[in-house]
PADREN-34449 format. One record per atom (N, C-alpha, C, O): x, y, z. Coordinates in steps of 0.001 Angstrom, whole numbers, plus 500000, padded with zeros to 6 digits. Atoms other than C-alpha are relative to their C-alpha. Layout:
residues N
XYZ/...
This chain:
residues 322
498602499700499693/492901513343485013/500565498891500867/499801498341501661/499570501242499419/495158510617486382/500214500613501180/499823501762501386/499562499892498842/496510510558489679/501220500813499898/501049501926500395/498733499571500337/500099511622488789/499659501004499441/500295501935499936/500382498827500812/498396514307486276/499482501043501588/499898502170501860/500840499310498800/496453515547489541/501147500825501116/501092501962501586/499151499334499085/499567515842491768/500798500916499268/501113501959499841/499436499182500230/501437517313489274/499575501851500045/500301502811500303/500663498828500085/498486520256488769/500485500519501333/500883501678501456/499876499207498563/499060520684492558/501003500769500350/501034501843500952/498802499229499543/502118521520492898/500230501212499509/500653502235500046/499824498438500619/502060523957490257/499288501284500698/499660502399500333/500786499154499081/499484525960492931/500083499970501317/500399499076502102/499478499841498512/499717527339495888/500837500283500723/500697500406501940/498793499460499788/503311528398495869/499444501295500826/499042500994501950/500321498741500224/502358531999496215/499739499991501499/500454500662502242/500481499578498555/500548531625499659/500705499634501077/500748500319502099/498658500332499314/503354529537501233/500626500746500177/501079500934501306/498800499414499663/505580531860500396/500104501348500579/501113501873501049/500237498875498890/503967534941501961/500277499463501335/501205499833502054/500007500327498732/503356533165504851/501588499734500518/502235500264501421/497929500354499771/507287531693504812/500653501525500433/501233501644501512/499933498916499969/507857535476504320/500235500700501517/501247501326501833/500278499711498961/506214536122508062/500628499694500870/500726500334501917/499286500788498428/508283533656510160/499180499003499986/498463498605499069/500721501013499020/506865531283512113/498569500258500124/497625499544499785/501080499755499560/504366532976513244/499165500269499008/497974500324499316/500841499494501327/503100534006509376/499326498223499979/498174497816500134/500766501416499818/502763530185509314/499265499192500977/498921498057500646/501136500808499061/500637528980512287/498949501325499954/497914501254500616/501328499585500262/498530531849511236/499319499505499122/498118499316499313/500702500314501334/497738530723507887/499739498252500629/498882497696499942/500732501335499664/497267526793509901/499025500140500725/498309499209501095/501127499748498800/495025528286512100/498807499711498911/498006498776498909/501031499906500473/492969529520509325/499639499194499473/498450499302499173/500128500765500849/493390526286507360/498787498877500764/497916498146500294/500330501541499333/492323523934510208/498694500300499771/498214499270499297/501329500363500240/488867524682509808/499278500245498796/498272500952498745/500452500086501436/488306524144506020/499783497929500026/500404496956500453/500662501467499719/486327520859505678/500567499241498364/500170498171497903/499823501002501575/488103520059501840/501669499164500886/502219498179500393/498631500626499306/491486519073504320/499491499027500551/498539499039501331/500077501339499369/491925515238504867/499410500237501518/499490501257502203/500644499841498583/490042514313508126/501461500024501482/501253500509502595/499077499783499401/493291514142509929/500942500854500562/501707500707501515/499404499114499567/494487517455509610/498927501439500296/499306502595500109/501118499495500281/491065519059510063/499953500259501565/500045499256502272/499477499798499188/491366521142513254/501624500004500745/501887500039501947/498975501052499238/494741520058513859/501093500767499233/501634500221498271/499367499126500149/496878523161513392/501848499651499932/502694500027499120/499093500428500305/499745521481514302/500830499329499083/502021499274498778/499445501646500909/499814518570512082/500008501025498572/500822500621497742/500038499477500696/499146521162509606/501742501124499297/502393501451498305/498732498979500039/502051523397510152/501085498671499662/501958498860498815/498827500890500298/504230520081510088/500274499419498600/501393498958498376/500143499852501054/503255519640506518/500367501113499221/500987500739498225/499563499631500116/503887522644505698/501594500400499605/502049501087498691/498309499740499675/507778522604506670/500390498918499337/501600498897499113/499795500837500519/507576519504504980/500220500474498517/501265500374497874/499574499194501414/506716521461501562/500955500780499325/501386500988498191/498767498606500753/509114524119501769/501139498843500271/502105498832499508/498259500703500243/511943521581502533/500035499144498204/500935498992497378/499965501148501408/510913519290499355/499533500853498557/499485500334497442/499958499382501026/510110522409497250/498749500345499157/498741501161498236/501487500161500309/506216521799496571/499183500910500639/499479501717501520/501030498905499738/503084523547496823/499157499285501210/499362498072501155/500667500019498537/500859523097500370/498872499080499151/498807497884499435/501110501272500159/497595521536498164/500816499078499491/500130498101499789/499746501582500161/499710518526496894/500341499487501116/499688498516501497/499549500204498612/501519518266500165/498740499512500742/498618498288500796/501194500468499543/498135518038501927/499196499033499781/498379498654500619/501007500969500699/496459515599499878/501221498953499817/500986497912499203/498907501434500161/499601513272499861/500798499760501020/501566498809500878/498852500588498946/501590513073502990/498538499865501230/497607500670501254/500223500725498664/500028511153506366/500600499876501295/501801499607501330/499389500194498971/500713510961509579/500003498644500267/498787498468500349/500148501403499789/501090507061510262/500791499391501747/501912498951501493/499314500402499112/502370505983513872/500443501373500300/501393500897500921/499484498508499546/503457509744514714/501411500161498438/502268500984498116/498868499601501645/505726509590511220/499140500599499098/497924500427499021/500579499231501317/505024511707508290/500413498943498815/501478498329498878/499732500708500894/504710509764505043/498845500249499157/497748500644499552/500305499064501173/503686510607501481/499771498751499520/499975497668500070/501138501410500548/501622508331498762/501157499596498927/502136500301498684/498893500471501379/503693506606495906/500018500624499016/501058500757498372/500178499066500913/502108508833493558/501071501514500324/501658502121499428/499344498692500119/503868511927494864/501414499709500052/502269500565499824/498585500279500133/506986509995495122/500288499769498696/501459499481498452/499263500362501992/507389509444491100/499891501755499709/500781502498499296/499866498396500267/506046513126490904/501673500867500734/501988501958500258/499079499643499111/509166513972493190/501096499840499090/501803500756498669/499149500428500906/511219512091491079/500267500366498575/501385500242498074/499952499851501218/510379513108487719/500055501227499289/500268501570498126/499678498645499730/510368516505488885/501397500199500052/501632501399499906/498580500058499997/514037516090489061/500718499441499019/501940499335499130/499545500270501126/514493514801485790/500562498367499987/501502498011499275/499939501567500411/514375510699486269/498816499893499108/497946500755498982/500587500598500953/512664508785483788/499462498810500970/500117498097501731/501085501116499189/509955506484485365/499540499327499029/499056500038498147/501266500748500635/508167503366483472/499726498793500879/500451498320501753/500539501023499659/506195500748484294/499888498431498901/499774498398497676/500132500841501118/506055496905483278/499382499404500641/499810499368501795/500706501224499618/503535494346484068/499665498518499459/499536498276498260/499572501321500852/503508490619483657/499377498799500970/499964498350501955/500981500638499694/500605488352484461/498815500060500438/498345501195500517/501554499313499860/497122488109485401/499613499755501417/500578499322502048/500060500597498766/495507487403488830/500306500213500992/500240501340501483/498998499990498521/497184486746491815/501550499902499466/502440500021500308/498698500447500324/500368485996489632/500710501274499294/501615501240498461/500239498501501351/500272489759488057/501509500194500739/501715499426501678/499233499621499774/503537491215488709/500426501557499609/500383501793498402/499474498585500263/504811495053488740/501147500336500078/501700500007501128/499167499657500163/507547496424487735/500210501379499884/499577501977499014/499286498506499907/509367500004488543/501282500317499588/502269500231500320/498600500112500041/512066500742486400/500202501740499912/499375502539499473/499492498504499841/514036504257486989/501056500226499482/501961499460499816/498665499401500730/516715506001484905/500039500840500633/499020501515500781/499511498464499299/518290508670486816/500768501064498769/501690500731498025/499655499010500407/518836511840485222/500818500142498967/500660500228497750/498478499835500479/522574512157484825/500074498643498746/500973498612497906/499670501414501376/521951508407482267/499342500192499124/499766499807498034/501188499774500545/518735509522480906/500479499935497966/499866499355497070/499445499945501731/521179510440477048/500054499025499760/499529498616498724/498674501456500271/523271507132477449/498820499296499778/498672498765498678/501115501008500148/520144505325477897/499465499481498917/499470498316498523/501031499491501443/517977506553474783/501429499821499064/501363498883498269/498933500773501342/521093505978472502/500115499004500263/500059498427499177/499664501738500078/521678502536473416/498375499741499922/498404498970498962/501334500119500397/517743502228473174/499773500068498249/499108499154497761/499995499781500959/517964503381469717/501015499518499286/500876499635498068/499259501691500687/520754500674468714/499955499145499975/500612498306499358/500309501546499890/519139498171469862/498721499705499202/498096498663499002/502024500532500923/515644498756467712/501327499749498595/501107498805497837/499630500267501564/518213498821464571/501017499289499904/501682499409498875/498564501287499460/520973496147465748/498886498485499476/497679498313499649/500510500843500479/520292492992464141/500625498249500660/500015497198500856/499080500984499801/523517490703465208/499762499504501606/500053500292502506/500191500264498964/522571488665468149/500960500302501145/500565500475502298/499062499859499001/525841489167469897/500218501737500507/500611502016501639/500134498936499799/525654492838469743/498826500583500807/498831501532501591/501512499627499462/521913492954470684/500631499579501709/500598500328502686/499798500462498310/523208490874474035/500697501290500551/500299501832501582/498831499105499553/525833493393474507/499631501318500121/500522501838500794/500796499222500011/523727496429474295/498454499820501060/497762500741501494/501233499781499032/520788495283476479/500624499891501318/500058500163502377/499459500085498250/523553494538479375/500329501266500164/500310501414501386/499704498364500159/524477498475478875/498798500348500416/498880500797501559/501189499298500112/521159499523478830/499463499351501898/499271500092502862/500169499925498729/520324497165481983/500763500457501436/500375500495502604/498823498876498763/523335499021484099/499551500829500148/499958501147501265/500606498677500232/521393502187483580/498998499961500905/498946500536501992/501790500241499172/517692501091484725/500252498950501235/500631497780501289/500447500506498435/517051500650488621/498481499411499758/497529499990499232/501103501333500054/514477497788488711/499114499737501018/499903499118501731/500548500959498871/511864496555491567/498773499784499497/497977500453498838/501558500488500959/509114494221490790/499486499608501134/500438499343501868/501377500150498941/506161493482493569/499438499051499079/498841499490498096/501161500989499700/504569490031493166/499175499385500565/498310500179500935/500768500810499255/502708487463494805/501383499484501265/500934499694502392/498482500100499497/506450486514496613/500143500952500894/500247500696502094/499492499440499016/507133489794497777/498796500659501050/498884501369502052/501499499591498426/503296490281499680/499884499215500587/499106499411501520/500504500489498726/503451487304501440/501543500226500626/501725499847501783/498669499890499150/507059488041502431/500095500769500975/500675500585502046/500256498705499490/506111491306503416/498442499938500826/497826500979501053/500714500164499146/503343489804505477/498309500578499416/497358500872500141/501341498962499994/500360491443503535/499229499138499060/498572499706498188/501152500774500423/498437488298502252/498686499861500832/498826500024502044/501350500264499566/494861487694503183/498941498914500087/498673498651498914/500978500867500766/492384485286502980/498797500653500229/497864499858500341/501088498868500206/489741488403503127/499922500042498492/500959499936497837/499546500378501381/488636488255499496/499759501379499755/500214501728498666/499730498581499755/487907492266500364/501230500816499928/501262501992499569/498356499676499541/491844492652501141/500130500870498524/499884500492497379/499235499324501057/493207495464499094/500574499400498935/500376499654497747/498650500708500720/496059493115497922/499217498736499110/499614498072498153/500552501407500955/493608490431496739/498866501037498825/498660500689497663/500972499385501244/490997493137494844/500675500867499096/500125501070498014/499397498789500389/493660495915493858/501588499556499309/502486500348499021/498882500638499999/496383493446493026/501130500993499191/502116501427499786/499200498806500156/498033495939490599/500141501136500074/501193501633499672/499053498929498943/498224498841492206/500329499970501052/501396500523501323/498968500009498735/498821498149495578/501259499380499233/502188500182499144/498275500830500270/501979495762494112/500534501106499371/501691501249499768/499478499184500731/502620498813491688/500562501279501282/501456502125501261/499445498458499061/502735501248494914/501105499644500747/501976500439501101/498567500152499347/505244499167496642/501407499845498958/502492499518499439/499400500300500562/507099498951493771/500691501117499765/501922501142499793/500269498168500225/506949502688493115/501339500313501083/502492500674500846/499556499366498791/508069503346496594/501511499291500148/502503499982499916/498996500369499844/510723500877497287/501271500318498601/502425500569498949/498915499505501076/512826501658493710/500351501376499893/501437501787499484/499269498420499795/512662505521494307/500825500155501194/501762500953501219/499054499665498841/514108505259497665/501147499256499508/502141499770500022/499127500980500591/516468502549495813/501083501170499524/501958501705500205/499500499005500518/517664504960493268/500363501195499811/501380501403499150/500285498670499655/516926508649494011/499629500322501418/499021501386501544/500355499756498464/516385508669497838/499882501477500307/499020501954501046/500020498199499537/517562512899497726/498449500422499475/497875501387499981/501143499638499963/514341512994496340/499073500413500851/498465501477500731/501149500283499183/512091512215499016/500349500974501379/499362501442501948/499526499334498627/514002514115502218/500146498935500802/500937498005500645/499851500867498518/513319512378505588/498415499430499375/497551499611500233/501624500238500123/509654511044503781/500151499233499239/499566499349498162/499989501165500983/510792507849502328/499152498911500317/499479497733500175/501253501497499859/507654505641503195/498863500328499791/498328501420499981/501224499467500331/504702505164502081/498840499768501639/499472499245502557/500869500485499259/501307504753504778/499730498373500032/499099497733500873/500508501471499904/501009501326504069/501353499417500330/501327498302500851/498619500828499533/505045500533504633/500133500552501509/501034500123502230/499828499420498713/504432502625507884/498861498839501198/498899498877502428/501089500685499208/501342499899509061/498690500641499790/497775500390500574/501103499764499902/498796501410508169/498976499456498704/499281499508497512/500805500455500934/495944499989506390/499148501116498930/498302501914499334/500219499214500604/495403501711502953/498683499639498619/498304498556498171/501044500497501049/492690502069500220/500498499623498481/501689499312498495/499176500492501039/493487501150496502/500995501480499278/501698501244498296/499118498685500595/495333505094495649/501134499942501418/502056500755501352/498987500504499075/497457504004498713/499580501022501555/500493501216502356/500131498851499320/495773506643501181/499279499301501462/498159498789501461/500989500881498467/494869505155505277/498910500393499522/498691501285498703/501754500536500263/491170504158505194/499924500238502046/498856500537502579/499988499727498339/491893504545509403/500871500122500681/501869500447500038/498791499852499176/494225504680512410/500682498449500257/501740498213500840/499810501383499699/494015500621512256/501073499101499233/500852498575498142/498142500605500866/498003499022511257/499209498854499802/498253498584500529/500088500924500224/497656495943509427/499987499232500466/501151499180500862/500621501302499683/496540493023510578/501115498895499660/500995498277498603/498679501122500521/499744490603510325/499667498399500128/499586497984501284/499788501200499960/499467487073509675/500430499140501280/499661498276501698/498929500709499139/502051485714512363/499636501342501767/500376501376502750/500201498960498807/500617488676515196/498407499148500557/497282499279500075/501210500203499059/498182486914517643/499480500982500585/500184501866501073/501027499140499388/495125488778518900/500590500316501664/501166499496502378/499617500370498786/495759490155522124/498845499543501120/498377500468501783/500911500757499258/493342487994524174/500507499312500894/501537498695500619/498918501141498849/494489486090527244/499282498637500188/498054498555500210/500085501235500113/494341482651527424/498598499849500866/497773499120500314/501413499954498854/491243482945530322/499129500419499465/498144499705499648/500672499443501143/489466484919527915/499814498897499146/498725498339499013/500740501272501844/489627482197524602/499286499019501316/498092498740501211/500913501294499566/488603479540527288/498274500297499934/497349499563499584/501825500032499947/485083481301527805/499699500727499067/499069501750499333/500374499849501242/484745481898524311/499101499079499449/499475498184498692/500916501035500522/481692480121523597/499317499204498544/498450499828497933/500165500238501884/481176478017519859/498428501040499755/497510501444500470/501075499244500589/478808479877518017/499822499309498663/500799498831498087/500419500684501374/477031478438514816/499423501755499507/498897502707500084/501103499232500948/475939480567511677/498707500752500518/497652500259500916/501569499536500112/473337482712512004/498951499078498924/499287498651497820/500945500273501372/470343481393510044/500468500883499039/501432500507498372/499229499725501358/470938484027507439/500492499632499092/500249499537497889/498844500367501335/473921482904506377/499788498847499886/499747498636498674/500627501220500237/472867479358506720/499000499766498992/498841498671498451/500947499960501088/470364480018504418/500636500398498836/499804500556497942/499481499073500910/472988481635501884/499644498612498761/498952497691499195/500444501000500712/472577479181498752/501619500466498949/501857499696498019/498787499627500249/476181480960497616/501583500093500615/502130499076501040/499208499868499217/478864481784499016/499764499378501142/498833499863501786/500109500556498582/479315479246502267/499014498501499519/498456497852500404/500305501674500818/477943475770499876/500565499230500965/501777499405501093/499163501255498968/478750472800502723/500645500311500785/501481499547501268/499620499765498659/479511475285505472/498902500463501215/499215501045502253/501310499552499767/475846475817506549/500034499124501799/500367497944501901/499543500461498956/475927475351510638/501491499568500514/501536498941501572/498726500210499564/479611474929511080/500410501439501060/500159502579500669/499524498888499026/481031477257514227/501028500373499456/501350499996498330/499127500019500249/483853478695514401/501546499298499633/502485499529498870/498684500540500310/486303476346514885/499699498652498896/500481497773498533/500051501489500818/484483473736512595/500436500865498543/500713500176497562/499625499292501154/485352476917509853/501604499740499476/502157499595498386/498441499750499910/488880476931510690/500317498292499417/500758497907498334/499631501097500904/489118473328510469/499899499573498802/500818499097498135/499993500173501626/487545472923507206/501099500820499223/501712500367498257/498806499232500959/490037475902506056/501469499176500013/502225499443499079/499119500138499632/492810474024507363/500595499018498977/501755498784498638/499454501230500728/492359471154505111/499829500578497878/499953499948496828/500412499461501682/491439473775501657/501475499966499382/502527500446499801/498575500122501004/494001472790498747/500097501591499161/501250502006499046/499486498909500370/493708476207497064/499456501421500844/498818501490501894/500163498673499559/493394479781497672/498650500219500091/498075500441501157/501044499710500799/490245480213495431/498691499481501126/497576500002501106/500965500805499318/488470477493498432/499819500341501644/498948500215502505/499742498942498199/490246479521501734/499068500923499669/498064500788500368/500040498807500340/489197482539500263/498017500016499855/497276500941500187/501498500334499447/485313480844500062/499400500926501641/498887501933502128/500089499345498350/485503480417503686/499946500663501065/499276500448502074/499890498976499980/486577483264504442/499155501046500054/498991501729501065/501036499295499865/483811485283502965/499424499407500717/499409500118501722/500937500410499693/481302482634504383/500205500781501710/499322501469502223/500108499888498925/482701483230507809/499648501626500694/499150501957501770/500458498351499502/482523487467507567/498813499889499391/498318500988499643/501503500133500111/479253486790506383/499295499610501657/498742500493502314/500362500751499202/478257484869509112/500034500660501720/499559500362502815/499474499028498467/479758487636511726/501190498881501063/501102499107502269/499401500641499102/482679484646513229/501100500177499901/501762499296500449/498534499458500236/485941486316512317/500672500065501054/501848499784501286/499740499039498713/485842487834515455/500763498995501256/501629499359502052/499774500881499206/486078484332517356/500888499344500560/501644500297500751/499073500176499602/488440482630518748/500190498448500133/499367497721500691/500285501452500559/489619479156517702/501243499131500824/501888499644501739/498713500545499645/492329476590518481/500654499561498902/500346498489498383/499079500500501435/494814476376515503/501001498744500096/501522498087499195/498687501001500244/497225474001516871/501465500613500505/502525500056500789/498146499178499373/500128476843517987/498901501053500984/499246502128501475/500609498850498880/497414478586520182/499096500461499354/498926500473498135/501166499173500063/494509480417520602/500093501426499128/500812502377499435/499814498815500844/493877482956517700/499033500299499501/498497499312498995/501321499762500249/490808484776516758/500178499325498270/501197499408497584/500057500498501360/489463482874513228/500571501171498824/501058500675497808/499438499086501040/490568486141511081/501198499534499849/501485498958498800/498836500020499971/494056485847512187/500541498464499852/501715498196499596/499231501301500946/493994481724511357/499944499807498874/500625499019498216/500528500495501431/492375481919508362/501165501037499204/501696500908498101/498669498875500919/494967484762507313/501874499348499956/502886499617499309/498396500988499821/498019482070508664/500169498928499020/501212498555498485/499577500535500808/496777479793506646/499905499968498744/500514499140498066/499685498939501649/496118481837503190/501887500344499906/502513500388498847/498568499407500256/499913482938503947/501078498858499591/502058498795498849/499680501069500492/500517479739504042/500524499133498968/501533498430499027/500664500555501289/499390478488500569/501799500215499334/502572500906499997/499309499776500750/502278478379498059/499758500979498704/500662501160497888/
């Protein structure tokens, strides 16, 4: 069952016990969170945590859904509530938009596309769709696909809009570098429904990962730890990097015969420098591993604009890259 198939099952369940409890008041509902908080199938976040529970809740009955999709798709991120991309197309399509997807390249160059017909166009659409498969006259065909593109709300997520949006890597682990189309597909998701249909969503127009928080590839926090920004220095004080002492390779990784080829004994900052001078991604992105191999991420280098632990140069200058 897909993801979208999954949330939809949810919603269809669970009405029923909401709405006793809704029934009770207030108080019908922090009974039924009481009893919830200690069921071990609830995300680790709302597990004990009666409150956070009940705030979900009030979240469901405002947006019309059942308590297990609600639960399994909205987050707390920074003290905000925020829901996965998946339940935002379910939201949407539940309301009678038309959702597709288009994709267009391979790689790092892959691109996603979210296009949305709202409702009220959904007829107009599909007839001008169906004059344009049997339209032959080039000038008509033009004139019919500019109709058709007035209709469809558009946003595409490439390589462009993740380093814009600060969420390149030179971790070759990074979500955005292993998951390339779906994370790009979830911001794509997210930003064109709030685009087009915003009454959809309520006050829960972001996803966990547009809130800072670092997410896995179904878009769901992996921890309490916000992204790691490119252009955000470590907070370390300058007295601190001074008695930061070089460190070489472990043997180990010195011994690697893969990953880390002609970086065997280099410290930290002899990593950074070699990254500094790598012409592509494919050769940062080496380094990179060699150096979380090696345990020197952690370190603390001199880039040239200041003291910055090696993660956070080697991620300045992946963002770098064209």
């Amino acid at each position: 069952m897909t993801a979208l198939a999954t949330v939809a099952s949810q919603q269809r369940g669970n009405l029923n016990l909401m709405q006793q409890a809704q029934q009770s008041g207030l108080d019908g509902m922090l009974a039924l969170a009481g009893a919830l908080a200690d069921n071990d199938v609830l995300p680790e976040q709302f597990r004990k945590n009666k409150a956070n529970i009940l705030v979900v809740m009030l979240a469901a009955q405002e947006l019309g859904i059942g308590f297990t999709a609600a639960i399994q798709n909205f987050y707390i991120v920074n003290g905000r509530l925020s829901m996965s991309a998946d339940m935002m197309i379910s939201l949407a399509q539940n309301a009678g938009h038309l959702i597709r997807h288009e994709f267009e390249g391979e790689g790092n160059d892959i691109k996603a596309t979210c296009i949305l017909v709202r409702s009220e166009d959904r007829n107009r659409h599909a007839a001008l769709e169906d004059q344009l498969t049997s339209e032959s006259d080039k000038d008509r065909i033009a004139v019919l696909e500019k109709a058709i593109a007035r209709l469809e709300h558009r946003v595409t997520w490439g390589f462009g809009e993740v380093k814009a949006a600060r969420l390149t890597s030179a971790d070759a682990d990074a979500n955005h570098n292993k998951y390339r189309r779906a994370m790009r597909r979830h911001r794509a998701d997210a930003e064109c429904i709030r685009m087009a249909c915003p009454e959809v969503l309520g006050a829960y127009r972001y996803t966990p990962e547009e809130l800072g928080a670092k997410v896995s590839e179904d878009g769901a926090p992996v921890d309490s730890v916000t992204v790691e920004r490119a252009d955000r220095p470590q907070k370390s004080s300058q007295k601190a990097a001074h008695r930061e002492p070089a460190q070489a390779a472990p043997a180990s990784a010195q011994r690697d015969s893969g990953t880390g080829a002609g970086l065997q004994g280099l410290d930290a900052q002899g990593l950074y420098d070699k990254a500094s001078t790598a012409p592509t991604s494919k050769q940062l992105l080496e380094i990179a591993k060699y150096a979380e191999k090696a345990g020197l991420k952690g370190k603390v280098v001199n880039t040239g604009n200041g003291k910055r632990s090696l993660k956070a140069g080697l991620n300045a200058l992946y963002d770098s890259l064209g």
